[in-house]
N, C-alpha and C positions, 0 to 999 in steps of 0.2 A: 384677387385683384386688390383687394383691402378697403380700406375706409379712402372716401374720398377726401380730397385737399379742398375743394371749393362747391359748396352746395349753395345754389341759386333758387329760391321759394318763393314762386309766385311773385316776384319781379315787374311791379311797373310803374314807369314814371310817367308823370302827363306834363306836359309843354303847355301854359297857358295862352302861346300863339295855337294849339294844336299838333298833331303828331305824338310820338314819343313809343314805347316800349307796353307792355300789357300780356301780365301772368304768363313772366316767363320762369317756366323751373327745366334745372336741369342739376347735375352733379360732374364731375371733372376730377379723373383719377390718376394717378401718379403714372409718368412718361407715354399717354394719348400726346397724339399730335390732333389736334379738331381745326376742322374749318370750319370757321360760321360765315355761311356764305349767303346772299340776299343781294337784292336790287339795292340801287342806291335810292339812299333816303327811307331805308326799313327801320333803321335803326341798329343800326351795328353797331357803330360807334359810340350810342350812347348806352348799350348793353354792357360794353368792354368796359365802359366806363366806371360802374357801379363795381365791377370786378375789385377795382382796388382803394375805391370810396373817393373817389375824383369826383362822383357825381352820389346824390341821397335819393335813395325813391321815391316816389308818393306813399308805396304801400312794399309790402314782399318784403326780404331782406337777404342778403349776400355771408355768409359763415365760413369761415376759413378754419379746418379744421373744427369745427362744430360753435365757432364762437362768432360772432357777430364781426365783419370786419371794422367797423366804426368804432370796436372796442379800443383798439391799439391801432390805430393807422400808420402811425413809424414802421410796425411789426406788419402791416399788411404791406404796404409798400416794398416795403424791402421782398415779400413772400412773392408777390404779385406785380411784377417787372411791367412795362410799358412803353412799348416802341412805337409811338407816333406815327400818322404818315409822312408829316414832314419834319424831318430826322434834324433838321435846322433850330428846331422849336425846341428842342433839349439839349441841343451841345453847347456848352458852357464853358471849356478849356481853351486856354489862350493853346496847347498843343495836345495831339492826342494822347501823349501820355498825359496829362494833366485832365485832361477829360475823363479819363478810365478812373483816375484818381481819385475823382472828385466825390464821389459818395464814400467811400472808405475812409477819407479823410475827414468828412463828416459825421463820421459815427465813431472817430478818436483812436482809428486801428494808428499800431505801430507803426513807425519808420518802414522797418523791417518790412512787416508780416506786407504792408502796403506796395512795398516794390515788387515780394514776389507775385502777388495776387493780378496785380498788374501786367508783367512780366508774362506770367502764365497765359492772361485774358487776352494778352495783343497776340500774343504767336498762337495759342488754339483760333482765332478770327484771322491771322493771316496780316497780321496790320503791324507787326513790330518793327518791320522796316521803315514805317509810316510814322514812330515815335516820336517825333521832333517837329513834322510839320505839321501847318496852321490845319484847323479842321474847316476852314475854309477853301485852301486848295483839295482838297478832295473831291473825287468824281461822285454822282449820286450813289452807286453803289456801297460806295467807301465808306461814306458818312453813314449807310445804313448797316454794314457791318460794326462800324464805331458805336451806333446806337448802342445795339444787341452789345457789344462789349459794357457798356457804360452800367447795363442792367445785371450781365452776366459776373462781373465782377463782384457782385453783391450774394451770390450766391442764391438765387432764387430760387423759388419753388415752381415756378410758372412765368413763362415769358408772354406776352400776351403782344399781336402785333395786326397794328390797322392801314390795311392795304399797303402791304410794306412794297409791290411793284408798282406802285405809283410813279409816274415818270420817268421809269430807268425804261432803256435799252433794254434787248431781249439777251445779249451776253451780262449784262448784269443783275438781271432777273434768275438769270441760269446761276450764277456763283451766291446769288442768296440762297437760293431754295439749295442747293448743296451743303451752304452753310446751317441751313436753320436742319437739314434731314442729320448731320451729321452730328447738332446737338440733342437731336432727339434722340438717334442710336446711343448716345452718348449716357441716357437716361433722363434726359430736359423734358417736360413736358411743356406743351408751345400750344396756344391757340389765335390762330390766323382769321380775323376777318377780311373777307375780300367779297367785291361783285365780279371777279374774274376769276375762276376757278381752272383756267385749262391747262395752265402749268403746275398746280400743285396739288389739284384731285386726287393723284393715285398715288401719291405722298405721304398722304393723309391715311390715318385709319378711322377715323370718325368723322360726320359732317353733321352741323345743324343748318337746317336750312328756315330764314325769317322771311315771312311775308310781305308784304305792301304795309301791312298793318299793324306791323313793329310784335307780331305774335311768332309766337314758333310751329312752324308750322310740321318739321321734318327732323327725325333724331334718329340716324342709324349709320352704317357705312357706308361709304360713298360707291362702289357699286349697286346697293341696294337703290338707290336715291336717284344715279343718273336721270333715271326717267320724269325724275318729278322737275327736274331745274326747267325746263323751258315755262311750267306752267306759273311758276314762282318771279318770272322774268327773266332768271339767269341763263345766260349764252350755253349751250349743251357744249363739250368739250368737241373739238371737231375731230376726234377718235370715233365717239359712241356715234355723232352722226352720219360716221362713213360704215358703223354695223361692228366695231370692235369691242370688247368688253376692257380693253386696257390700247395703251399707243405702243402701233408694232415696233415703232422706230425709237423708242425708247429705253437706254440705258441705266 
């Protein structure tokens, strides 16, 4: 398997209103698709967080490749991609090419090397026809593929995404999870926080599962684990609770 990309050591932050994260360790190995998956309000979001030094622990620490991420945050960022739930909150281009843009042009890439990388990143997400218009006409799907573009273009090491079926439609929840499975075949490695796991459970080959109490409660794969999500608060996939180990009607 190798050395892992991202080792997370006893991991916890405390919220002075209350709440927050507590000794969380795990490690995260080159092309997993994981799902961290928990009730809302466990603290997922602020787990992901610590991922790419958006947020400081109280205690524990986050190592990218064995080095602290807080070392190089330019260098984690760029490592450690980040796609919001509301995809509105990071799109910054007057068009999507100009959005895809935007970070390679910030890091002084060439004319050149900048069109193809661009180029490349709209047509592998399906959006090059999309090139010219405002990222404000786009449907919620769109913008969440443009996200993933905006990070993938950077060449990450890890895409990381928080409850990205928020608010879409169940046809554009279906053209994500295509998108996000076909970067992982691809050799992406992706990790998905959600409180709904029923479309992208068996997607997955890894699952962590957090508590009420922002701890980790569950680390294995997701058939292993089915059993445990109701007691965790999480909705059982309405497959396992009709007695199947996987969805018959699934392609």
């Amino acid at each position: 398997m190798g050395p892992p990309i991202l080792e997370i050591n006893h991991l916890t932050h405390q919220f002075p209103s209350g709440g927050g994260i507590h000794d969380v360790c795990f490690q995260v190995f080159p092309n997993e698709f994981i799902l961290l998956a928990g009730p809302n309000g466990c603290g997922k979001t602020t787990l992901i967080r610590h991922l790419n030094a958006l947020l400081m622990p109280s205690s524990g620490d986050v190592r990218l490749y064995g080095k602290p991420v807080t070392s190089d945050i330019t260098k984690t960022r760029k490592a450690v991609g980040m796609v919001f739930q509301d995809a509105d909150t990071q799109i910054v281009g007057d068009t999507v090419y100009d959005e895809v843009a935007f970070g390679p042009e910030n890091i002084k890439m060439s004319r050149t090397l900048i069109q193809k990388k661009v180029t490349r990143t709209l047509e592998q997400l399906d959006l090059f026809h999309l090139k010219d218009r405002n990222p404000a006409s786009l449907s919620g799907g769109e913008k969440r593929r443009l996200a993933i573009a905006g990070i993938l273009v950077m060449d990450p090491e890890i895409i990381v995404l928080d409850e990205p079926f928020a608010n879409l439609d169940h046809p554009s929840s279906m053209s994500l999870i295509k998108t996000i499975c076909q970067l992982n075949q691809e050799g992406q490695t992706i990790i998905m926080a959600t409180h709904d796991v029923e479309e992208v459970i068996t997607r997955a080959n890894r699952m962590l599962i957090m508590d009420r109490h922002g701890r980790l409660a569950r680390d294995g794969t997701p058939p292993d684990l089915l059993r445990y999500l109701a007691a965790h608060g999480i909705k059982e996939p309405c497959f396992s609770r009709m007695g199947y180990n996987s969805p018959p009607w699934q392609t």
